[in-house]
Structure formats: structure tokens, C-alpha cells
PyMOL CGO cylinders between C-alpha atoms (Angstrom):
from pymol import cmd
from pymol.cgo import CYLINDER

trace = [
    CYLINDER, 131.38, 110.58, 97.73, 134.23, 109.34, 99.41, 0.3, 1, 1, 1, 1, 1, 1,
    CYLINDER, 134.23, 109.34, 99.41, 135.28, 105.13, 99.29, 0.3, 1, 1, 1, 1, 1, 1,
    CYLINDER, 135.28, 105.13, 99.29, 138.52, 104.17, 99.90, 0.3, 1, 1, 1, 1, 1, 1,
    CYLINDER, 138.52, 104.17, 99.90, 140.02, 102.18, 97.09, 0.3, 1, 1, 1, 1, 1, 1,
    CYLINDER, 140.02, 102.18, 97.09, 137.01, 103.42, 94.19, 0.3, 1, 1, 1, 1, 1, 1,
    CYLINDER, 137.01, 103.42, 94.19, 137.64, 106.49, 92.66, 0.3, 1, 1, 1, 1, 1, 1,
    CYLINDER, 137.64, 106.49, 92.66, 134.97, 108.46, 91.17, 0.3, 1, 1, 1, 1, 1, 1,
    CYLINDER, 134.97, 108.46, 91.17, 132.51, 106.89, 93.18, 0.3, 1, 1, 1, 1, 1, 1,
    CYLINDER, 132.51, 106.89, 93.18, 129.22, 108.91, 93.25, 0.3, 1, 1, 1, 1, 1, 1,
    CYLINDER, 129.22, 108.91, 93.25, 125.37, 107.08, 93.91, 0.3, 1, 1, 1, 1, 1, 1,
    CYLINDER, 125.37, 107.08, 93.91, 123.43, 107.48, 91.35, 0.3, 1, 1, 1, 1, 1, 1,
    CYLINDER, 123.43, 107.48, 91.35, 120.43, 106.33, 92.73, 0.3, 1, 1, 1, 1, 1, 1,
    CYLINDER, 120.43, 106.33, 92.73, 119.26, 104.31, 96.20, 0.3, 1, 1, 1, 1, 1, 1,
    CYLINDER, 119.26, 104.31, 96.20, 119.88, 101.53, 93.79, 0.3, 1, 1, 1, 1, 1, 1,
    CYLINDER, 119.88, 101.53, 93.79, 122.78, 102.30, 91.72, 0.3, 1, 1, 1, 1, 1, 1,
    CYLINDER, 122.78, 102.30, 91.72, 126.36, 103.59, 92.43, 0.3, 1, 1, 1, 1, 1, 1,
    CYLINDER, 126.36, 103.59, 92.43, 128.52, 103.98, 90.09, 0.3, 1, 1, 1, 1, 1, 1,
    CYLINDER, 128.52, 103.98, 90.09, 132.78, 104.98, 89.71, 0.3, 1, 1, 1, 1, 1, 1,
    CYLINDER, 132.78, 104.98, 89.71, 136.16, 103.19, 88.50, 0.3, 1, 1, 1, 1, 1, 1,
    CYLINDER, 136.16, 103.19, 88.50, 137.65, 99.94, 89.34, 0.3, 1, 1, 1, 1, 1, 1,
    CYLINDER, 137.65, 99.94, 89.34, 137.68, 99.38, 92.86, 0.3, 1, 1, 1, 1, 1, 1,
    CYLINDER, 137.68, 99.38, 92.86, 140.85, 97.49, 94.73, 0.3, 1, 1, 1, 1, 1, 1,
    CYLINDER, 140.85, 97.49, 94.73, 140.24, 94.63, 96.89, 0.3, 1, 1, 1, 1, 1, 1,
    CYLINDER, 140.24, 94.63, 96.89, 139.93, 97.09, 99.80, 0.3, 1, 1, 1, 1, 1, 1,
    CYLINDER, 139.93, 97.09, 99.80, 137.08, 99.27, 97.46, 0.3, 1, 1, 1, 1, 1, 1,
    CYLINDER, 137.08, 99.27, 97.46, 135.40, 95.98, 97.44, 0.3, 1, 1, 1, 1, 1, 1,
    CYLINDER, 135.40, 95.98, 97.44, 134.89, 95.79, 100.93, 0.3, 1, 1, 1, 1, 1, 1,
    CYLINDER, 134.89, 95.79, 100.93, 133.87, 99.06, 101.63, 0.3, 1, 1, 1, 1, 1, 1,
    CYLINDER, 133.87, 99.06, 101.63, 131.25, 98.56, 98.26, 0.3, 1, 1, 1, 1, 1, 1,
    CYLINDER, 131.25, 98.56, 98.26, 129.86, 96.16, 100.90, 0.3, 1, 1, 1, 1, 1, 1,
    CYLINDER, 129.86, 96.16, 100.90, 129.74, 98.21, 103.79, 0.3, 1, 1, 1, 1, 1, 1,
    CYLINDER, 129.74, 98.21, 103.79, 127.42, 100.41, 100.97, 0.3, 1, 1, 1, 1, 1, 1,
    CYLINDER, 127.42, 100.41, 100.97, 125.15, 97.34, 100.82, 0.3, 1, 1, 1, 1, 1, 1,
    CYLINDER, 125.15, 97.34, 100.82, 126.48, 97.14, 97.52, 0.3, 1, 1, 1, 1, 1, 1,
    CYLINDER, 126.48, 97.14, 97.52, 124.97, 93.92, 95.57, 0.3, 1, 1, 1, 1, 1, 1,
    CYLINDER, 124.97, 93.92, 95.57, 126.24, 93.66, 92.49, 0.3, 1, 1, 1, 1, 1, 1,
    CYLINDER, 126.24, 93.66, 92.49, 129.63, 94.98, 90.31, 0.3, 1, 1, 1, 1, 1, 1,
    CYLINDER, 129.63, 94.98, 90.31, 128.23, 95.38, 86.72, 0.3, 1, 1, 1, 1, 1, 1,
    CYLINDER, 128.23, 95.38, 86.72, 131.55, 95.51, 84.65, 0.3, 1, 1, 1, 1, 1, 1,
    CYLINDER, 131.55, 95.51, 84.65, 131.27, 97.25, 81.65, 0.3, 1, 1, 1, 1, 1, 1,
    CYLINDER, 131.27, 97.25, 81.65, 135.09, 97.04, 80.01, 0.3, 1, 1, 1, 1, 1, 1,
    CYLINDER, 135.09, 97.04, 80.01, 136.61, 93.64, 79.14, 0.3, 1, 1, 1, 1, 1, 1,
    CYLINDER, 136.61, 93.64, 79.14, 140.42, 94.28, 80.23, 0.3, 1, 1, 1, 1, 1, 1,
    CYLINDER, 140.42, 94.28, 80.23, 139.98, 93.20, 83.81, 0.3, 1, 1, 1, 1, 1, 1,
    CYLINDER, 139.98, 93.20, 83.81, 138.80, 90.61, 85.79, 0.3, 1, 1, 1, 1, 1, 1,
    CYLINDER, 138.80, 90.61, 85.79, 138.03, 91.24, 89.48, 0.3, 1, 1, 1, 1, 1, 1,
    CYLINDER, 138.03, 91.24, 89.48, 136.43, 87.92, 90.12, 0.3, 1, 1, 1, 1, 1, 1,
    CYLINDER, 136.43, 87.92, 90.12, 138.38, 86.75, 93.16, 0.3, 1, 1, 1, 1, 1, 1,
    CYLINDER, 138.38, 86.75, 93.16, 138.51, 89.99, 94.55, 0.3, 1, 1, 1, 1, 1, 1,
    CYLINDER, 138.51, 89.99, 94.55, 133.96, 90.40, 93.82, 0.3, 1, 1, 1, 1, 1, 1,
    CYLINDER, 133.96, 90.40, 93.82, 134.21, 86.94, 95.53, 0.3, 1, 1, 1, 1, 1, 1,
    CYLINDER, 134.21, 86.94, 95.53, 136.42, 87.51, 98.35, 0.3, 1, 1, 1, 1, 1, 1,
    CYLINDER, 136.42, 87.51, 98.35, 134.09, 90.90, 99.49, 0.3, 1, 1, 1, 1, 1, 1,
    CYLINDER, 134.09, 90.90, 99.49, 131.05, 88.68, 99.07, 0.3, 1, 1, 1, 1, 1, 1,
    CYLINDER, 131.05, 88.68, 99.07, 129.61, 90.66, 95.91, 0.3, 1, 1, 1, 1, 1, 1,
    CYLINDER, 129.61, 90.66, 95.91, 128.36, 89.50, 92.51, 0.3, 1, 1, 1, 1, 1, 1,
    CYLINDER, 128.36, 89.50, 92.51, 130.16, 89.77, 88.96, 0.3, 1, 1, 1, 1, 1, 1,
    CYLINDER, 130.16, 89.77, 88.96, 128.09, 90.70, 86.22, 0.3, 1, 1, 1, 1, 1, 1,
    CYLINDER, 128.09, 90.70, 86.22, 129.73, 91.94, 82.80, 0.3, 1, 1, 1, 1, 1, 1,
    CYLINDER, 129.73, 91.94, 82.80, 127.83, 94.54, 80.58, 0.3, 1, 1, 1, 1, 1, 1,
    CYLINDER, 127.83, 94.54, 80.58, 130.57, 95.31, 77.84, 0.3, 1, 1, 1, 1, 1, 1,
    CYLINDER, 130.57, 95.31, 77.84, 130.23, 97.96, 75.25, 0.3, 1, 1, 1, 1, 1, 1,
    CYLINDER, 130.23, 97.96, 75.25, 132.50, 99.74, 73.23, 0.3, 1, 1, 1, 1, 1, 1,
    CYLINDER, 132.50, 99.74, 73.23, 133.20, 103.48, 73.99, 0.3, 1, 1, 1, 1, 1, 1,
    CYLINDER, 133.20, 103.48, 73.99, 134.53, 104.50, 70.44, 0.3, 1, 1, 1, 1, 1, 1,
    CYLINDER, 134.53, 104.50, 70.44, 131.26, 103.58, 68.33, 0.3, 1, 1, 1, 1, 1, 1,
    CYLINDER, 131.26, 103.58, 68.33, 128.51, 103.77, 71.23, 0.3, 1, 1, 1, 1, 1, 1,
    CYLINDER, 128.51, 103.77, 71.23, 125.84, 101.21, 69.94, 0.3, 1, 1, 1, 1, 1, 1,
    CYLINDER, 125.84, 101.21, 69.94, 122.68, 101.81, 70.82, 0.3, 1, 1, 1, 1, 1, 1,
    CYLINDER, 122.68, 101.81, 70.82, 122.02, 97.43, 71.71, 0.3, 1, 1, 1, 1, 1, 1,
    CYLINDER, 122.02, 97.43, 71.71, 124.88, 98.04, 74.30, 0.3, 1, 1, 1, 1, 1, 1,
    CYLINDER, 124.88, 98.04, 74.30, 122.40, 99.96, 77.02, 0.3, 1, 1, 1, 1, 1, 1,
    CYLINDER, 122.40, 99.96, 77.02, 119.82, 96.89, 76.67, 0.3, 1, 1, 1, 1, 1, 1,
    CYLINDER, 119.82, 96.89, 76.67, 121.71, 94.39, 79.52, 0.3, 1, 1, 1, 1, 1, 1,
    CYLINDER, 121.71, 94.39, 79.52, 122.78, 97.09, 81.19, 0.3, 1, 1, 1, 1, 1, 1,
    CYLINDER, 122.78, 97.09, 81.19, 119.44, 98.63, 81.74, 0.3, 1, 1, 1, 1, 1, 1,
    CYLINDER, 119.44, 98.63, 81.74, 118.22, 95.05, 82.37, 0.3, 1, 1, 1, 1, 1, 1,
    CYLINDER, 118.22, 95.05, 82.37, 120.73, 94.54, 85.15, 0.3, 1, 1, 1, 1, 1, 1,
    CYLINDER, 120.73, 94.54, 85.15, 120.19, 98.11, 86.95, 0.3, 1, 1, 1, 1, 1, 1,
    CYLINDER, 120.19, 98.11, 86.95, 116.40, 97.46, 87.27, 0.3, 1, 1, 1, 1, 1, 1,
    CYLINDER, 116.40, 97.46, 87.27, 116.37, 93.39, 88.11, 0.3, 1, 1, 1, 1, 1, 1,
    CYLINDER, 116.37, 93.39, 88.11, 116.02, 93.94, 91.83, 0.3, 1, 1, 1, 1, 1, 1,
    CYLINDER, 116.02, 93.94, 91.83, 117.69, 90.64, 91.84, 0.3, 1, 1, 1, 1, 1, 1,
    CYLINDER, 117.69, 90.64, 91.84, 120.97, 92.69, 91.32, 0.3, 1, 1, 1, 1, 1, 1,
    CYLINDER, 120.97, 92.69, 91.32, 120.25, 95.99, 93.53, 0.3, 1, 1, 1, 1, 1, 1,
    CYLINDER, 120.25, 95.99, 93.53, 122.19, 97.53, 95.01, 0.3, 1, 1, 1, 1, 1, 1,
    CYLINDER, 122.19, 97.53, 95.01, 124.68, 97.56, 91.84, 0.3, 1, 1, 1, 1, 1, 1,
    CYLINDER, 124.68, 97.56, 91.84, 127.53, 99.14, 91.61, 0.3, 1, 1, 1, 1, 1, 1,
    CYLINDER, 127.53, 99.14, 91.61, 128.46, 100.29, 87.78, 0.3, 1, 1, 1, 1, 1, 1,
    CYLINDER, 128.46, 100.29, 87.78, 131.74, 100.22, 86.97, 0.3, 1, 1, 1, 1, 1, 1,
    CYLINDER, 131.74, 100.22, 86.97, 134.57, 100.91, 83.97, 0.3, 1, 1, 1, 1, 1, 1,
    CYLINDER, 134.57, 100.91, 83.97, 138.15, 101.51, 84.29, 0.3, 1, 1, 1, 1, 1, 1,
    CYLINDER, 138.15, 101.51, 84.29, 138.23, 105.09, 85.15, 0.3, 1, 1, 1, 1, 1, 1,
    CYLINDER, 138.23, 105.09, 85.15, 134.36, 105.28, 86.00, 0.3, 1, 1, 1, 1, 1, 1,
    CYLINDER, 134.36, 105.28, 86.00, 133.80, 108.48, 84.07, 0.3, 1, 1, 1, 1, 1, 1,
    CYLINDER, 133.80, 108.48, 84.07, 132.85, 107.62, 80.33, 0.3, 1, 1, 1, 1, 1, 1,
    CYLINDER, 132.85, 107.62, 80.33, 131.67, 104.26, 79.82, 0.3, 1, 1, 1, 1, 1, 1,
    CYLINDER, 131.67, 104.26, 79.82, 129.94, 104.41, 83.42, 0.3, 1, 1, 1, 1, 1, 1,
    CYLINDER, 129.94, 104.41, 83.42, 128.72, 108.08, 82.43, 0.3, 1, 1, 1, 1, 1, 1,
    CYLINDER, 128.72, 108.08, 82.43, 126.65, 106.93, 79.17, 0.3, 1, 1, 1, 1, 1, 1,
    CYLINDER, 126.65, 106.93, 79.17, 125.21, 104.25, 80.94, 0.3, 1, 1, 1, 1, 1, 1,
    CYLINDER, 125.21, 104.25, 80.94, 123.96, 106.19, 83.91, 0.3, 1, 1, 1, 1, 1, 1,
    CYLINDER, 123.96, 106.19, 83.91, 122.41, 108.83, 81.55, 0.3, 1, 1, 1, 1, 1, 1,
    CYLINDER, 122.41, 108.83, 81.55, 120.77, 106.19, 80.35, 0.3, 1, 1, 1, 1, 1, 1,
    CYLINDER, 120.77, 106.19, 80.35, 119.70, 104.69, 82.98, 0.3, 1, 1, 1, 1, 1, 1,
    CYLINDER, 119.70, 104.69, 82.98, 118.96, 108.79, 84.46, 0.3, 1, 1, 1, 1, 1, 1,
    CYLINDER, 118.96, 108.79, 84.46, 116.99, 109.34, 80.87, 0.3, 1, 1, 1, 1, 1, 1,
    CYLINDER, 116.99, 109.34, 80.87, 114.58, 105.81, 80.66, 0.3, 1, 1, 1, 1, 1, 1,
    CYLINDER, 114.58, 105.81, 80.66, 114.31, 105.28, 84.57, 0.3, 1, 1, 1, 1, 1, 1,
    CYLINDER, 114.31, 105.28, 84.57, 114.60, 108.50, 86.43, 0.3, 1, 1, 1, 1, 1, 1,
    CYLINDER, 114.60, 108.50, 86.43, 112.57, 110.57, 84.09, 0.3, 1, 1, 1, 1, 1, 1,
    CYLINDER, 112.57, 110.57, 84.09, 115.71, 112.99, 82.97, 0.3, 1, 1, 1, 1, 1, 1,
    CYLINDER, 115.71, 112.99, 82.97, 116.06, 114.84, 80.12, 0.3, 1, 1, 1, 1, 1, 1,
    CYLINDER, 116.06, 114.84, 80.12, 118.65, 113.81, 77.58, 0.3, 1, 1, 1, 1, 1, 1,
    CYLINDER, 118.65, 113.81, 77.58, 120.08, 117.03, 78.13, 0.3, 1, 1, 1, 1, 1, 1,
    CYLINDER, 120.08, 117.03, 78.13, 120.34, 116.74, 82.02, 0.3, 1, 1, 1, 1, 1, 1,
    CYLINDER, 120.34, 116.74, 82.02, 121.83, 113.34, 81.68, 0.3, 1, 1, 1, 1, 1, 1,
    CYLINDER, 121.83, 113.34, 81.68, 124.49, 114.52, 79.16, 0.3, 1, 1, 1, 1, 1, 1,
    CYLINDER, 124.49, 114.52, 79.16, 125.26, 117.28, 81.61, 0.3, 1, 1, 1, 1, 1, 1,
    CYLINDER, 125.26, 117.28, 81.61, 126.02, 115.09, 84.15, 0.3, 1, 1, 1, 1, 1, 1,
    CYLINDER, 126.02, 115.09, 84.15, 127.93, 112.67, 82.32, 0.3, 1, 1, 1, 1, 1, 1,
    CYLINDER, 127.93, 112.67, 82.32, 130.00, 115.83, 80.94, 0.3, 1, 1, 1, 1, 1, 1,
    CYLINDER, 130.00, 115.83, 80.94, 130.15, 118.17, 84.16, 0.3, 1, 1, 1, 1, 1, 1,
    CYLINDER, 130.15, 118.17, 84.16, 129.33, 115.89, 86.91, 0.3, 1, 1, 1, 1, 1, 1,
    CYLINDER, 129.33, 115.89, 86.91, 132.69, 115.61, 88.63, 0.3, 1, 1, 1, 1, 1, 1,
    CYLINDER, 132.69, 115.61, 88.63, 133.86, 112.31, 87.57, 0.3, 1, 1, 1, 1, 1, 1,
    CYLINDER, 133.86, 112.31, 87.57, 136.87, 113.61, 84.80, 0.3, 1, 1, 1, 1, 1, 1,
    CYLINDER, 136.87, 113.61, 84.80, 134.84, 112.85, 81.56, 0.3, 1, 1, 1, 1, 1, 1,
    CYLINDER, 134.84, 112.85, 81.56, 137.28, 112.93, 78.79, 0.3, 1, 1, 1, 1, 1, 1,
    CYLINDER, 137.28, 112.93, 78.79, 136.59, 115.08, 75.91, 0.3, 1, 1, 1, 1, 1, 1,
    CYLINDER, 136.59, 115.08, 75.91, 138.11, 112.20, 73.78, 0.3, 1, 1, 1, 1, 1, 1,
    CYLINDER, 138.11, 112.20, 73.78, 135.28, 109.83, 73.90, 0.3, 1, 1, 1, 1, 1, 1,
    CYLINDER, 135.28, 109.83, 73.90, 133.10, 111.97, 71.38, 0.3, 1, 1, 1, 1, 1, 1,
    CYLINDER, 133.10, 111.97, 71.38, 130.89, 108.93, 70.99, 0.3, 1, 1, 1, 1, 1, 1,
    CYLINDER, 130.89, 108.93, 70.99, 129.59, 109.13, 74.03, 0.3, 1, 1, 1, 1, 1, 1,
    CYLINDER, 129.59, 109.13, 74.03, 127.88, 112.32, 73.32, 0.3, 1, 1, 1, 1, 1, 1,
    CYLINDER, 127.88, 112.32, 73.32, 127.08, 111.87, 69.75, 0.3, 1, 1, 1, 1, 1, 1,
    CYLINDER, 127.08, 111.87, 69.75, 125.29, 108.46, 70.72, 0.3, 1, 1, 1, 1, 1, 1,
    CYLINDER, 125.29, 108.46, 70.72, 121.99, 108.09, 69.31, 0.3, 1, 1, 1, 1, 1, 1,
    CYLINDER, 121.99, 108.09, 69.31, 119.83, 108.90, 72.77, 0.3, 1, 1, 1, 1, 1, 1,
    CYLINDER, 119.83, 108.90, 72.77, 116.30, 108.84, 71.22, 0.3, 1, 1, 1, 1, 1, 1,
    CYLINDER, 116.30, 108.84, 71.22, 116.82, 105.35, 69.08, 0.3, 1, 1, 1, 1, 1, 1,
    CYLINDER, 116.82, 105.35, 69.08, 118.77, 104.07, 72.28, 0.3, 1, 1, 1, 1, 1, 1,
    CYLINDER, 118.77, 104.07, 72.28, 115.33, 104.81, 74.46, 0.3, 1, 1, 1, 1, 1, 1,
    CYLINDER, 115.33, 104.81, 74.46, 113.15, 103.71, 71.70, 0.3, 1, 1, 1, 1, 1, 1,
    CYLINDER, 113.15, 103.71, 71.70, 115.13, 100.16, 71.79, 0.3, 1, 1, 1, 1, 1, 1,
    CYLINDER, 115.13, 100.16, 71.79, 115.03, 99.97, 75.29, 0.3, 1, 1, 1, 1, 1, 1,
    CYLINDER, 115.03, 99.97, 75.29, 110.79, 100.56, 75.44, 0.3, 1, 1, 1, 1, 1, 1,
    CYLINDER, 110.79, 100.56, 75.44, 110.83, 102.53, 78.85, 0.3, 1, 1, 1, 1, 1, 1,
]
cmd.load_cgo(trace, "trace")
């Protein structure tokens, strides 16, 4: 879908929208989305002021792409299913690897996917997944779902 200022953007869900770092204007049109929440999930940046300024909340969800541990997905999942935080918008640098393994998460333990839909998506679902972060497809799906007990 088209935002100005958030590349990658695509909605996931009624609930859950997901794509790269948005600029102060992306925040402001995240708001004309009904967006809720920005769930962070790198530690680089900080987009505080600029949440603030377009009237959103900050939450941070870091993991790291190079190892994929399965603990990671736990406050992520917890965040994308408080209705406290919905509408949330899901969020790395680029929006495509990071955000991609979370969303198949979230699309395997609360949509009802297959792990082998999700992966497709994450992989081929227009959003430039890079073929570098391996981890993100090796990841341990079934222990991940098993921790999270959906």
C-alpha cells in the first residue's frame, strides 16, 4: 500500500501494519491509518519526538536478526494482541526482515497460517527481503510457537 514517508508499508491485519522507518511526515499519515502504536524492533533509532509529535505511542520490541532467538517473538506477540496497543504499526529499518519474521509469527500463532505460508510471505511478499538474513528462515518456527503457547 501506498504512505507517504513509510516504505514497505503493507497491513497485515485490521490490527497490524507493518513496513520501514517512517519520517515525521509517515508518522502523520500512520495516524490518518488510525495507527496506535509504533512497535520498534531495531535499537539504532529513536523516533520518539517524531511518535510524539503525530500523537502515536513508542513501544520497543528488539531482537537480533543474525541469531533469530526464539524469546525475541514473546513481547512482540504480546504487544500485537494487547488491544491496548491496536492498531500497531511494526516497524525495522528497512521493514522487510526483522518486520517479516515477526509478522510470520504473528501470521503462524494468531492468524492460523502455515509456517510455510508465513515464510512465503516474508520471502516473496513484496517488501525486498534480503537473502542475507539466513536466520530469519532457519529460525526455529515450531519451538518459537511452542514458547509462545498460542
Amino acid at each position: 500500500m501506498e504512505a507517504a514517508g513509510v516504505h514497505n508499508c503493507f497491513q497485515v491485519t485490521t490490527n497490524v501494519y507493518r513496513g520501514a522507518q517512517p519520517t515525521a511526515t509517515g508518522f502523520q499519515h500512520l495516524k490518518m491509518l488510525r495507527i496506535k502504536t509504533a512497535v520498534y524492533l531495531h535499537a539504532r533509532h529513536s523516533d520518539r519526538n517524531k511518535v510524539a509529535d503525530a500523537g502515536l505511542k513508542s513501544v520497543r520490541s528488539e531482537m537480533d536478526p543474525w541469531r533469530g532467538n526464539e524469546e525475541e517473538v514473546v513481547p512482540f506477540q504480546k504487544l500485537a494482541t494487547d488491544t491496548k496497543n491496536l492498531t500497531a504499526f511494526v516497524q525495522c529499518e528497512r521493514g522487510a526482515d526483522r518486520t517479516g519474521r515477526m509478522c510470520a509469527m504473528y501470521r503462524i500463532t494468531v492468524c492460523g497460517w502455515t509456517k510455510q505460508q508465513a515464510i512465503d510471505e516474508m520471502k516473496h511478499g513484496g517488501v525486498s527481503f534480503s537473502p542475507d538474513w539466513h536466520a530469519l528462515v532457519t529460525f526455529r518456527w515450531k519451538v518459537a510457537c511452542a514458547i509462545l503457547h498460542f
